[in-house]
C-alpha positions as CSV (number, residue, x, y, z in Angstrom):
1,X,58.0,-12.2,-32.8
2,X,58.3,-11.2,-36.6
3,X,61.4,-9.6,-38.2
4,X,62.6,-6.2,-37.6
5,X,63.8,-5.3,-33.7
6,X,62.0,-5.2,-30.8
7,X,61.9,-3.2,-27.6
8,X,61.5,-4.5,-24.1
9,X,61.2,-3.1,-20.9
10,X,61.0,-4.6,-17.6
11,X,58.4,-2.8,-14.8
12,X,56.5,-3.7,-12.1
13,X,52.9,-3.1,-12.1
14,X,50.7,-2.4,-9.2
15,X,51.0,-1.3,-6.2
16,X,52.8,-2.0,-2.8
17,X,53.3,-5.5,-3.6
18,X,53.9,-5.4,-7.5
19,X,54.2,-7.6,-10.2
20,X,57.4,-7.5,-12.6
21,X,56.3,-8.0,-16.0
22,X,58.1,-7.5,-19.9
23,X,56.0,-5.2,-22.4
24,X,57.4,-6.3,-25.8
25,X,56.7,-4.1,-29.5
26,X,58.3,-5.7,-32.2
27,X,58.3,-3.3,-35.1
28,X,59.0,-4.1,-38.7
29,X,61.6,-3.2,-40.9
30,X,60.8,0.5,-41.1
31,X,61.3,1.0,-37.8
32,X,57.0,0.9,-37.0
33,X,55.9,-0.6,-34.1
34,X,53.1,-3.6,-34.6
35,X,52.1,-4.8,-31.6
36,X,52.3,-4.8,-27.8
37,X,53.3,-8.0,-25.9
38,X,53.0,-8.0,-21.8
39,X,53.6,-11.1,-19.9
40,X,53.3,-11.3,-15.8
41,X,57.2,-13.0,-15.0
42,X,58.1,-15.0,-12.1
43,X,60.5,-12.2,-11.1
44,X,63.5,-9.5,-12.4
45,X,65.9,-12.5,-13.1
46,X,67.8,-13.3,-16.3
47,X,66.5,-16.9,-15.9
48,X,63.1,-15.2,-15.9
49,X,64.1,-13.4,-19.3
50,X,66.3,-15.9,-20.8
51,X,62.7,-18.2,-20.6
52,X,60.5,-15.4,-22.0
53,X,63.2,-14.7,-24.6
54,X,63.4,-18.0,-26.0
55,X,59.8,-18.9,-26.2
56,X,58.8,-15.0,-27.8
57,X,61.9,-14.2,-30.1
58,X,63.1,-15.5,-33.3
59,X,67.1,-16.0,-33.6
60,X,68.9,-13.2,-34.1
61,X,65.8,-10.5,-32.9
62,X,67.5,-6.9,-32.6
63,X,66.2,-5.9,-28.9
64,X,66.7,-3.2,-27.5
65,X,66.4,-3.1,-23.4
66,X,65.7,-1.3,-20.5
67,X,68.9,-1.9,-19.5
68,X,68.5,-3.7,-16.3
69,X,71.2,-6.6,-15.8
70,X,68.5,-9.4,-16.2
71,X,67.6,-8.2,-19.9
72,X,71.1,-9.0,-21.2
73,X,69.9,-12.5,-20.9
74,X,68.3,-12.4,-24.5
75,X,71.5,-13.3,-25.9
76,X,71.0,-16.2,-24.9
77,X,68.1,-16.7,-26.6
78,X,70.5,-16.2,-29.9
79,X,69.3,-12.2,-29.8
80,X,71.4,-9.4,-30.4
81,X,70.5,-6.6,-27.2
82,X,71.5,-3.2,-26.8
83,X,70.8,-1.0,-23.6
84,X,69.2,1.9,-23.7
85,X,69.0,4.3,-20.3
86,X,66.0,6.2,-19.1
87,X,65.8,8.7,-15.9
């Protein structure tokens, strides 16, 4: 992803039986957003993320997450990630 930060959030998609997938927008560095990145995962898991992470982000991304236990795995993907809350 280019420079700047980028927010991710982790959802499922569909219905009774649904799909967890990661919705990346990198944004550069004034803060604007310039794309959209969605990717199907293999599940909520940090080694789900971690794999995502380190084939999508550059070292040292500024992310900013969902805040669900599996997206602190971007740090290891050499990222910096701080959790944001939504109700």
């Amino acid at each position: 992803m280019a420079e700047g930060s980028c927010a991710i959030s982790a959802a499922a998609a569909g219905g009774i039986e649904q799909d967890p997938i990661v919705a990346a927008v990198p944004s550069n560095q004034a803060g604007h957003p310039i794309h959209v990145r969605t990717t199907d995962l293999s599940g909520f898991s940090s080694e789900a993320i971690d794999k995502w992470a380190n084939c999508h982000f550059v070292r040292n991304s500024q992310v900013l997450s969902s805040g669900l236990t599996c997206s602190r795995a971007v740090t290891a993907a050499d990222c910096n990630q701080k959790a944001f809350f939504t109700i």
